[in-house]
Backbone as JSON, one array per atom type, in Angstrom:
{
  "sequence": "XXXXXXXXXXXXXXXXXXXXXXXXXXXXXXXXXXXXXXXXXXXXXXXXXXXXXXXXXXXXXXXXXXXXXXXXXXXXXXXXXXXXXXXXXXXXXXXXXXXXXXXXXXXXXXXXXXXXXXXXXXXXXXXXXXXXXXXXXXXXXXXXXXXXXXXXXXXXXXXXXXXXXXXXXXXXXXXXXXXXXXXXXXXXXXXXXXXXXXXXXXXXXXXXXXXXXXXXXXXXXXXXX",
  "N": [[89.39, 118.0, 70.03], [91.75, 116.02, 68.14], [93.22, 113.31, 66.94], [95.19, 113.56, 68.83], [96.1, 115.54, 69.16], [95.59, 119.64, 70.14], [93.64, 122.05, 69.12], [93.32, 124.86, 67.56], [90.0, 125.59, 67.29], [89.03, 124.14, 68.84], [89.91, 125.45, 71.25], [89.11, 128.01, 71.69], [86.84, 127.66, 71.94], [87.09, 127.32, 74.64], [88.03, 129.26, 75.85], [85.9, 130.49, 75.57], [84.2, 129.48, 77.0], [85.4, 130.27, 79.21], [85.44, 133.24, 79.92], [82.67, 133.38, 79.82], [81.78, 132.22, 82.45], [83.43, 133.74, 84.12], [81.77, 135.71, 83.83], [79.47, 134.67, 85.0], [79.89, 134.57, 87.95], [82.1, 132.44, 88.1], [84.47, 131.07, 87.85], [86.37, 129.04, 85.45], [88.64, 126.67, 85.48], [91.16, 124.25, 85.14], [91.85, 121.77, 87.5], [93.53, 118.87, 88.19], [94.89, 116.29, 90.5], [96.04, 117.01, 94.03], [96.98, 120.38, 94.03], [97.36, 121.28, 97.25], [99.47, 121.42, 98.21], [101.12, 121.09, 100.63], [103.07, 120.18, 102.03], [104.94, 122.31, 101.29], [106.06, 124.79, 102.19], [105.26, 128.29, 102.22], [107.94, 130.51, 102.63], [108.83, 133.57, 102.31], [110.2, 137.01, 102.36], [109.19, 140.05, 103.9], [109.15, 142.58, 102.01], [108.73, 145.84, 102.27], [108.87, 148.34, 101.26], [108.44, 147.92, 99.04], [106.02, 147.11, 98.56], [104.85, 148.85, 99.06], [105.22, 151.11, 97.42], [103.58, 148.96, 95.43], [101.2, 149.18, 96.07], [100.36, 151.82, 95.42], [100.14, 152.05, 92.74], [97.43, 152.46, 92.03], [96.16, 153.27, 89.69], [97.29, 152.8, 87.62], [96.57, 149.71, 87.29], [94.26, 150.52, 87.51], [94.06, 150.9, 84.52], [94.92, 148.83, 82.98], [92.58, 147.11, 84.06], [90.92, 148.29, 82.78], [91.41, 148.29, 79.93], [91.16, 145.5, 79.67], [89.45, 143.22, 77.77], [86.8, 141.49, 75.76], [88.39, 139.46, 74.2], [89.98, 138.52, 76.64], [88.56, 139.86, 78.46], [88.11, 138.75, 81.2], [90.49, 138.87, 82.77], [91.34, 140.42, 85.66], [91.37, 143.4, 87.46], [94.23, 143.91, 89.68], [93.46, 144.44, 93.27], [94.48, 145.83, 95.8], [97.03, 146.29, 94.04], [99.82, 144.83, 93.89], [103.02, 143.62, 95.47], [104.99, 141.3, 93.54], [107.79, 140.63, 93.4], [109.01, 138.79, 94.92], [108.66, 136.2, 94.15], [109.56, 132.82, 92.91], [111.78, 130.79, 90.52], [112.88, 128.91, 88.46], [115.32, 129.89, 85.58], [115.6, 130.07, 82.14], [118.36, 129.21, 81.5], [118.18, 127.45, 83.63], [118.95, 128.21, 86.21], [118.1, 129.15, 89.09], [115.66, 131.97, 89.85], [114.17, 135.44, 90.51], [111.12, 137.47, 89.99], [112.02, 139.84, 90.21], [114.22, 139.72, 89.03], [113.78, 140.77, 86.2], [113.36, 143.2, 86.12], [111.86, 145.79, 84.63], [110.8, 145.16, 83.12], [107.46, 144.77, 81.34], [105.8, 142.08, 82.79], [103.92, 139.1, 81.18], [103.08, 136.99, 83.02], [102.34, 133.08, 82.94], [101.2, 130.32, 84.48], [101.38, 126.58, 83.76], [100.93, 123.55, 83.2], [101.47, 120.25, 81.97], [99.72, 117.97, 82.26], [97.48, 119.81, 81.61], [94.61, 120.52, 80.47], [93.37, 122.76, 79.42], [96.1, 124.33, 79.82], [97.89, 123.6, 77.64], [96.18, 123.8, 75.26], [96.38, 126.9, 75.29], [98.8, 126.99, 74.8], [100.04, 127.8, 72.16], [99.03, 130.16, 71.32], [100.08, 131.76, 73.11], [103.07, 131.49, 72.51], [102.5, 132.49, 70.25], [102.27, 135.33, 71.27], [104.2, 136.28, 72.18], [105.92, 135.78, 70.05], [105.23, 137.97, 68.42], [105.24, 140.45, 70.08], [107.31, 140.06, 72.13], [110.1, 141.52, 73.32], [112.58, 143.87, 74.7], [110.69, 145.49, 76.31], [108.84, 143.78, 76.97], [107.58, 140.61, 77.97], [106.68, 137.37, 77.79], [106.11, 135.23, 79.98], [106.16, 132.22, 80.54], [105.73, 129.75, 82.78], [106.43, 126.71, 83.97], [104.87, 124.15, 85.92], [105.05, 121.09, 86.11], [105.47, 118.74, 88.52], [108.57, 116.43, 88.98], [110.84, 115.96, 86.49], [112.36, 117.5, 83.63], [111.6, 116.0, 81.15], [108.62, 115.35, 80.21], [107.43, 118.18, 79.93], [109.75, 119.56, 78.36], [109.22, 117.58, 75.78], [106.25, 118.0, 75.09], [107.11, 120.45, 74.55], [108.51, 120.85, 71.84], [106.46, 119.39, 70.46], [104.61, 120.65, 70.15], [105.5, 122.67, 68.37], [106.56, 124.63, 69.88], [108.16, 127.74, 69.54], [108.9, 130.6, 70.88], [108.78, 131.87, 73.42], [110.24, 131.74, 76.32], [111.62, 128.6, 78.47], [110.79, 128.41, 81.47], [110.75, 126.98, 84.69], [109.11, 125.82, 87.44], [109.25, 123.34, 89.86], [107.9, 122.5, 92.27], [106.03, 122.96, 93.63], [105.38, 125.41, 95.42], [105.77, 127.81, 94.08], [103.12, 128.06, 92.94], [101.42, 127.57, 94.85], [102.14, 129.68, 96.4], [100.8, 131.99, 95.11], [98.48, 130.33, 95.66], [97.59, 131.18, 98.43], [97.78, 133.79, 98.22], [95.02, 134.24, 97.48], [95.38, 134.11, 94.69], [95.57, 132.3, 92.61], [93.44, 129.43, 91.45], [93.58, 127.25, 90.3], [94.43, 125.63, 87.04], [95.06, 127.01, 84.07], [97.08, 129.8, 85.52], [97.05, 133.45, 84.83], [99.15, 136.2, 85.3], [99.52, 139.55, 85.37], [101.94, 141.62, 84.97], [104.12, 144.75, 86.31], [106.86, 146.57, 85.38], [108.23, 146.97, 87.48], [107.82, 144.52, 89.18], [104.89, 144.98, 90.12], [101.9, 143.59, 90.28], [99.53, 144.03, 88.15], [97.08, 143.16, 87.23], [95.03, 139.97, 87.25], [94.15, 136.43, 86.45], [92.39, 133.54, 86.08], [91.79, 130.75, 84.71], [91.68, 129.97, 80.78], [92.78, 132.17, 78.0], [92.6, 133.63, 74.19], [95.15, 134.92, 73.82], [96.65, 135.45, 71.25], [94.99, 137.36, 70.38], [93.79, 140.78, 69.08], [92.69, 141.54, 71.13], [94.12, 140.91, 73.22], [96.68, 141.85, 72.72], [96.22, 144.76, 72.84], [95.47, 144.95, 75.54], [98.86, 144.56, 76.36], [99.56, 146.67, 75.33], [98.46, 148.48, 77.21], [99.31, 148.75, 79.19], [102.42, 148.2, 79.37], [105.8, 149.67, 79.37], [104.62, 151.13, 81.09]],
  "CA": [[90.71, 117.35, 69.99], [91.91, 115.07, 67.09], [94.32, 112.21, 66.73], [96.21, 113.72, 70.85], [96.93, 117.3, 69.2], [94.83, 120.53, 70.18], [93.16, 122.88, 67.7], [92.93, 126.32, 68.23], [89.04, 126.02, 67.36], [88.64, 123.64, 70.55], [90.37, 126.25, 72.38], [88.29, 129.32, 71.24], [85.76, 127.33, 72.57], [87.13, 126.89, 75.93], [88.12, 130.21, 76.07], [84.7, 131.37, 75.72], [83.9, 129.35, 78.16], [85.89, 130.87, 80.68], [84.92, 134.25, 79.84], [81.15, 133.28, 80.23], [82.26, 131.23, 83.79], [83.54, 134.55, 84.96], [80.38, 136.32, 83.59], [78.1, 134.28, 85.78], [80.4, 134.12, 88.68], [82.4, 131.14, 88.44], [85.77, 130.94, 87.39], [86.8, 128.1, 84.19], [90.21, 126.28, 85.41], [91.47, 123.17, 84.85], [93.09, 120.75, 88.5], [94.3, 118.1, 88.58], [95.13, 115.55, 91.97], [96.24, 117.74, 94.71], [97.98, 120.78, 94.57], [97.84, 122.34, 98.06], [101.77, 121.54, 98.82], [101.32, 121.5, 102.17], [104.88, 120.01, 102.53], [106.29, 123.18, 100.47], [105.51, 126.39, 102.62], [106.11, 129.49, 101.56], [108.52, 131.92, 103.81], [109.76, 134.69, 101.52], [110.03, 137.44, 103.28], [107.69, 140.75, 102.96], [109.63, 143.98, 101.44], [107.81, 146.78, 103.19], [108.8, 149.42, 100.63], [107.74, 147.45, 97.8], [104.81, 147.0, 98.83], [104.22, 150.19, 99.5], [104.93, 151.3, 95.92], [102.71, 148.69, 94.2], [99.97, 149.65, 96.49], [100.75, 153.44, 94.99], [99.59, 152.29, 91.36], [96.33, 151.9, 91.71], [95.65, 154.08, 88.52], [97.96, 151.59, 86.79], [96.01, 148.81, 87.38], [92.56, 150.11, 87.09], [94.21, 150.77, 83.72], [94.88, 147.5, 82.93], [91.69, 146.48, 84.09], [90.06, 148.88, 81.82], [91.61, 147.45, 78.56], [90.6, 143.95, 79.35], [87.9, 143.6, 77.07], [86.92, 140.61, 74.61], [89.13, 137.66, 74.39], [90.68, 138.23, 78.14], [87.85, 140.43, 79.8], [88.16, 137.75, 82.57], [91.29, 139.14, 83.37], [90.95, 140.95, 86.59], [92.96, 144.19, 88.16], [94.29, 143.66, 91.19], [92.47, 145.63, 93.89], [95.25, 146.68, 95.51], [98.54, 146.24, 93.22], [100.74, 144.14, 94.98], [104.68, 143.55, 94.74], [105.57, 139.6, 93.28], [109.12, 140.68, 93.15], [110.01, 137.97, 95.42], [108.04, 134.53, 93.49], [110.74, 132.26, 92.52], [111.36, 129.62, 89.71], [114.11, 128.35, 87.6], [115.29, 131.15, 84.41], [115.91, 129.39, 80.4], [119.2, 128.63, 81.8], [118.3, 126.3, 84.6], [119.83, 129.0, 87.06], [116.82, 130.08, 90.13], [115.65, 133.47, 89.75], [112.2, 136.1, 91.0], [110.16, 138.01, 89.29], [112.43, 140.6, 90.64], [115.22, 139.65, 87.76], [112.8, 140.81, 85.23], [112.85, 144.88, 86.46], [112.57, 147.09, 83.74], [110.2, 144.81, 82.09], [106.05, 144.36, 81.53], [105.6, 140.58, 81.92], [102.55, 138.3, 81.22], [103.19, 135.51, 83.78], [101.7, 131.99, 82.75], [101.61, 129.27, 85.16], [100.9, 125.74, 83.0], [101.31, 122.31, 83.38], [101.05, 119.18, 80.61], [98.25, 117.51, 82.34], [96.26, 120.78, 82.25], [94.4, 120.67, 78.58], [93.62, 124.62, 78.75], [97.34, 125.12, 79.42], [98.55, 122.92, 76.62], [95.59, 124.45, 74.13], [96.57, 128.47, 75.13], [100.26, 127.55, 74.61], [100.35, 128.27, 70.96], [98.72, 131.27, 71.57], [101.2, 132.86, 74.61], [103.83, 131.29, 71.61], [102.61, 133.65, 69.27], [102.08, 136.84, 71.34], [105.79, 136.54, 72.3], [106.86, 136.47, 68.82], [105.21, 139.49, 67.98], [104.99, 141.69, 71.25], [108.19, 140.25, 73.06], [111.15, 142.44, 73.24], [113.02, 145.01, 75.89], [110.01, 146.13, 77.68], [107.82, 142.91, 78.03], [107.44, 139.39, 77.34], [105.14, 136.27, 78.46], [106.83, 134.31, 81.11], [104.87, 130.69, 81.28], [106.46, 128.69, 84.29], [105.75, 124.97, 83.67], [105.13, 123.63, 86.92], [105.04, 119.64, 86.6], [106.48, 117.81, 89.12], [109.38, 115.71, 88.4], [112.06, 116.14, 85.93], [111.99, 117.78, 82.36], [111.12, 115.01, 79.99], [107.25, 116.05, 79.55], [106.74, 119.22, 79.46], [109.98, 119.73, 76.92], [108.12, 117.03, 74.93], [105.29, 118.64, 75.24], [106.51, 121.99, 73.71], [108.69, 120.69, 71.38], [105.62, 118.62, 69.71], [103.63, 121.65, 69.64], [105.92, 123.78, 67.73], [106.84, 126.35, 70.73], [109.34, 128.36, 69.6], [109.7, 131.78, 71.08], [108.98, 131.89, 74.73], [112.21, 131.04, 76.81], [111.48, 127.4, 79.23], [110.42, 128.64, 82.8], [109.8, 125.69, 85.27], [109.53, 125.31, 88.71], [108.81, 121.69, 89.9], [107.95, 122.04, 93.62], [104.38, 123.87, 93.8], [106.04, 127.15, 96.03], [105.18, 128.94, 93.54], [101.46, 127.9, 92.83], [100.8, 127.85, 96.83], [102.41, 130.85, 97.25], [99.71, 132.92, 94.75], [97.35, 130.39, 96.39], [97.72, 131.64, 99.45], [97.93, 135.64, 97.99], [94.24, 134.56, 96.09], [95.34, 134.66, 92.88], [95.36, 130.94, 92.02], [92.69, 128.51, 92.01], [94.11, 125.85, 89.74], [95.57, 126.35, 86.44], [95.78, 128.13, 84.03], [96.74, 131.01, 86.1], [97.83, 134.19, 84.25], [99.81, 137.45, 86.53], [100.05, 140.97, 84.02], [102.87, 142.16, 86.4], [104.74, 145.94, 85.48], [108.58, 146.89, 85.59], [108.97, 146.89, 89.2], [106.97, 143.56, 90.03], [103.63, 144.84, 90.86], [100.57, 142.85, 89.91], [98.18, 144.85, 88.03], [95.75, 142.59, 86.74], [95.25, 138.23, 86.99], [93.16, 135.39, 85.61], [92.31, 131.85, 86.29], [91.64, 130.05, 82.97], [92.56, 129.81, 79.14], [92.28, 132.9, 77.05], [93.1, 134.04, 73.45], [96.3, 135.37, 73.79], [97.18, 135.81, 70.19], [94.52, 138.08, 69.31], [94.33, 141.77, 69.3], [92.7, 142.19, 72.72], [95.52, 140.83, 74.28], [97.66, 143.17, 72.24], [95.7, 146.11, 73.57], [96.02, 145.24, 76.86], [99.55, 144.66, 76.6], [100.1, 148.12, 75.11], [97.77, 150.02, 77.64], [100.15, 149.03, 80.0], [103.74, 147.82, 78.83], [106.49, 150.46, 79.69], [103.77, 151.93, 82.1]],
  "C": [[90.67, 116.25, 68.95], [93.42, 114.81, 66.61], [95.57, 112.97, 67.95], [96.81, 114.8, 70.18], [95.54, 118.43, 69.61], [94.86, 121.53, 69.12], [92.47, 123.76, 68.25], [91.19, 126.75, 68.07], [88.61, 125.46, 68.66], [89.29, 124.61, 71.29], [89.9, 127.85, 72.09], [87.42, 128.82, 72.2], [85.75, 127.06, 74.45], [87.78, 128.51, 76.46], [86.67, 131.29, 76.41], [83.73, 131.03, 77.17], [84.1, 129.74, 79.38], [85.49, 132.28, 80.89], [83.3, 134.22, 80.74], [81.03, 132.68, 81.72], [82.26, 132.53, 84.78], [82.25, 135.48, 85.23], [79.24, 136.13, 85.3], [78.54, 134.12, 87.16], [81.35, 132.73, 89.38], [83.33, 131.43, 87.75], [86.15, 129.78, 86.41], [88.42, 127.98, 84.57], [90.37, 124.74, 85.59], [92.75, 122.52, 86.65], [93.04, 119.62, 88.27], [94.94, 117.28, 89.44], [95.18, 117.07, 93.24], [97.17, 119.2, 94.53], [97.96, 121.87, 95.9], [99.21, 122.34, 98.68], [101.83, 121.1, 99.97], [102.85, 120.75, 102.62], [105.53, 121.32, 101.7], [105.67, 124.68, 101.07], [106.36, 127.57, 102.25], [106.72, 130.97, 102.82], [109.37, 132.7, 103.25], [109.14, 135.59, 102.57], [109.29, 138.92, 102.87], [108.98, 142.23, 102.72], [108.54, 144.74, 101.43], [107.75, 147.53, 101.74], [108.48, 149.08, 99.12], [106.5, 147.28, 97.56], [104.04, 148.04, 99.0], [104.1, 151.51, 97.98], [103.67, 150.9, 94.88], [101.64, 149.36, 95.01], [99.49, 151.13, 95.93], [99.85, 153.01, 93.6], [98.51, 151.36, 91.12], [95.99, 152.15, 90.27], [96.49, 152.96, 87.58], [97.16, 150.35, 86.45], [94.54, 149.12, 87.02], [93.21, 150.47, 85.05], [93.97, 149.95, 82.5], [93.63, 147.18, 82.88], [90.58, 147.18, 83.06], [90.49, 148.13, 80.68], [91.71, 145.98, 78.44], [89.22, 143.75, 79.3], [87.9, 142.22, 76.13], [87.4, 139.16, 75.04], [89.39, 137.63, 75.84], [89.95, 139.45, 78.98], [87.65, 139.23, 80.9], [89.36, 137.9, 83.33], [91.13, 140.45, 84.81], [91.8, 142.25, 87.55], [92.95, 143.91, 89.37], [94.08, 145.16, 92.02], [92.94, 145.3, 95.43], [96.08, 145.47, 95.1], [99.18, 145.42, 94.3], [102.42, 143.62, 94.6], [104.19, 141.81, 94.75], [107.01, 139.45, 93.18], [109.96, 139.29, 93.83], [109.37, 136.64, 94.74], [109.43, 133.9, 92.85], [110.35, 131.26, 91.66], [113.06, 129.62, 88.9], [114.07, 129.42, 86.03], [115.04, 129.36, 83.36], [117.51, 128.69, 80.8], [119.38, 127.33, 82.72], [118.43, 127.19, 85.99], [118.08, 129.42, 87.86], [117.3, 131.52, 89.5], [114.49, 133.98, 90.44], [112.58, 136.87, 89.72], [111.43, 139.4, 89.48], [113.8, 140.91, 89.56], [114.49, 139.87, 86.29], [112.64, 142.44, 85.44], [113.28, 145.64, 84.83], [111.12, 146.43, 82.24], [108.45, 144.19, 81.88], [106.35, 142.95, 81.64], [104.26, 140.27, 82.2], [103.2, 136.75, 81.83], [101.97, 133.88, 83.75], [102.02, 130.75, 83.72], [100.5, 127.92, 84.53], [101.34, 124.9, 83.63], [100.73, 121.1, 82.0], [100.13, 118.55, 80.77], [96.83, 118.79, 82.19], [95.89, 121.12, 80.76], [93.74, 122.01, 78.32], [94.89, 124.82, 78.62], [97.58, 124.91, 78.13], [97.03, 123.77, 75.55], [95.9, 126.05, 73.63], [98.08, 128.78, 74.99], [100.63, 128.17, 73.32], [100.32, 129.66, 70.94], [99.64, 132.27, 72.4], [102.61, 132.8, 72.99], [103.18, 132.94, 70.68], [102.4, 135.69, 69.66], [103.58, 137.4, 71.88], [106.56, 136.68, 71.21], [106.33, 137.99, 68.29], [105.38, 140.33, 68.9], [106.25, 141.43, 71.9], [108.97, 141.05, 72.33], [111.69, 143.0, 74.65], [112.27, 145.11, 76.57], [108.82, 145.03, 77.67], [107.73, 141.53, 77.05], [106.66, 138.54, 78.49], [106.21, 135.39, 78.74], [105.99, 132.81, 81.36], [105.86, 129.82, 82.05], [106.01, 127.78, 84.03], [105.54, 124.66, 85.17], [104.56, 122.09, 87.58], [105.46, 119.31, 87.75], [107.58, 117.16, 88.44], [110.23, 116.07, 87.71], [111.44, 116.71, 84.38], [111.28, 117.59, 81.12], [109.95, 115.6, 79.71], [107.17, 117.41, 79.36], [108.11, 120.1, 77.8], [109.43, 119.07, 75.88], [107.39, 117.67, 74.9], [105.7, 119.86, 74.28], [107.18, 121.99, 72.2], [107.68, 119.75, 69.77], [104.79, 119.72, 69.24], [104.27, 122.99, 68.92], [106.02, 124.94, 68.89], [108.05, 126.44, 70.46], [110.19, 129.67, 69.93], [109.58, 131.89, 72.66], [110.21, 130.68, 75.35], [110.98, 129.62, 78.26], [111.82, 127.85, 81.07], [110.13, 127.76, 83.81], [110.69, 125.95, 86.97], [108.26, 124.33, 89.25], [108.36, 121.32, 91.24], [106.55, 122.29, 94.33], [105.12, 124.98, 94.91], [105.25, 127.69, 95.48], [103.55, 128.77, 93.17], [101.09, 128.2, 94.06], [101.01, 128.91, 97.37], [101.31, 131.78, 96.57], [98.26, 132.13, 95.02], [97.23, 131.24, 97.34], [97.04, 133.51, 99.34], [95.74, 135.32, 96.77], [93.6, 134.69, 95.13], [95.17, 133.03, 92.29], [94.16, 129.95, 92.65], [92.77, 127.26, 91.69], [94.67, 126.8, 88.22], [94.89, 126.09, 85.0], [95.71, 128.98, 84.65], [97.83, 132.12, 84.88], [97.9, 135.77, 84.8], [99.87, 138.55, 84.85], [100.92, 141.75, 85.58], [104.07, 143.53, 85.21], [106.15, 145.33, 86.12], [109.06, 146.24, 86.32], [108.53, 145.56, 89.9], [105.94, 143.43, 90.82], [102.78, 144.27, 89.9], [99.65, 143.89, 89.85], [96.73, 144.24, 87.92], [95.98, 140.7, 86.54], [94.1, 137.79, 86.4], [93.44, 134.09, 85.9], [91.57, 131.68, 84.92], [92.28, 130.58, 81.72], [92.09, 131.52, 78.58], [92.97, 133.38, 75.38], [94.37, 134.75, 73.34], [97.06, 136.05, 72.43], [96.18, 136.8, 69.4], [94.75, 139.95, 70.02], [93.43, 142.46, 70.59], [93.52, 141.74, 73.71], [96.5, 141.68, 74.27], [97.34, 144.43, 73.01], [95.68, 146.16, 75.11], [97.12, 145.14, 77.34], [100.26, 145.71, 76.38], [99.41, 149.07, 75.91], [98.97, 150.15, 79.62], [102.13, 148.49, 80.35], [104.67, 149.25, 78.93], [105.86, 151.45, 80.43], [104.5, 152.23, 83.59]]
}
């Protein structure tokens, strides 16, 4: 780090680290004070027949988990698929939405925050795999999930040049506690590879390359899948 900006060679380097973390059994993520919520419980409710789908594509997922190789072999398939259709958070508009307003489309779900110096180093990176790879059938969803009100984390992306991923935030931890709970989160960065319909093929706790071409390849082995 030099003069309070990040540099994508410090974040190679912390990428590798997380790779090698998972290697040896240990996971590379960045917390921060508390977040188990415990005032924000989660009672969505369970959609049987959704569930009963993702559980269907296993072959999907070991997919997935096959073409994570390299920069984001630390990404992990989920073993079994599972619906997220119902996770909630605020759209680009401000307006609540789920995962479930997203059908039709691969996404790479990012959950960041501004105190968390992997998120803020792998944002450039999610930035640039949305300008080339987003479109119709999939784009990189990063959820901010400060506390409090807007001010930092638009600072935050506005300083770092983010300009193609749309402003995702929900401010209450729900949504972190709820893929605690399911997991998938252990602190943050967490990152969901979720298909069409809102099943979870493949996750990750920590930073990874995002802009290079093993992210690409795993977003084409399973993007309109």
């Amino acid at each position: 780090m030099s003069n309070g900006k990040w540099h994508l060679p410090a974040f190679r380097l912390i990428a590798l680290a997380a790779v090698a973390g998972v290697a040896a059994g240990a996971i590379a993520v960045y917390v921060k004070g508390d977040l188990s919520g415990n005032n924000a419980p989660v009672t969505a409710s369970v959609d049987e027949a959704a569930v009963a789908a993702c559980e269907a594509k296993t072959d999907l997922a070991k997919k997935a988990g096959d073409a994570a190789a390299g920069d984001v072999a630390a990404m992990l398939r989920a073993d079994p698929p599972q619906s997220l259709k119902g996770l909630a958070f605020n759209g680009p508009d401000g307006a609540p939405m789920t995962v479930a307003d997203l059908s039709g489309k691969t996404v790479l779900m990012n959950l960041w925050a501004t105190w968390c110096a992997p998120c803020r180093a792998e944002m450039p990176e999610l930035d640039a795999l949305q300008k080339e790879r987003g479109g119709d059938d999939f784009e990189v969803v990063a959820v901010n999930v400060d506390t409090g009100d807007d001010e930092k984390p638009k600072k935050f992306l506005a300083e770092a040049g983010i300009e193609n991923l749309g402003y995702y935030r929900e401010n209450s931890l729900v949504l972190f506690n709820d893929l605690k709970k399911r997991g998938l989160a252990l602190g943050l960065p967490v990152t969901l590879l979720i298909d069409g319909e809102g099943c979870l093929l493949a996750h990750m706790n920590g930073p990874a390359a995002w802009a290079g071409d093993d992210a690409k390849r795993l977003v084409e082995a399973v993007a309109g899948g």
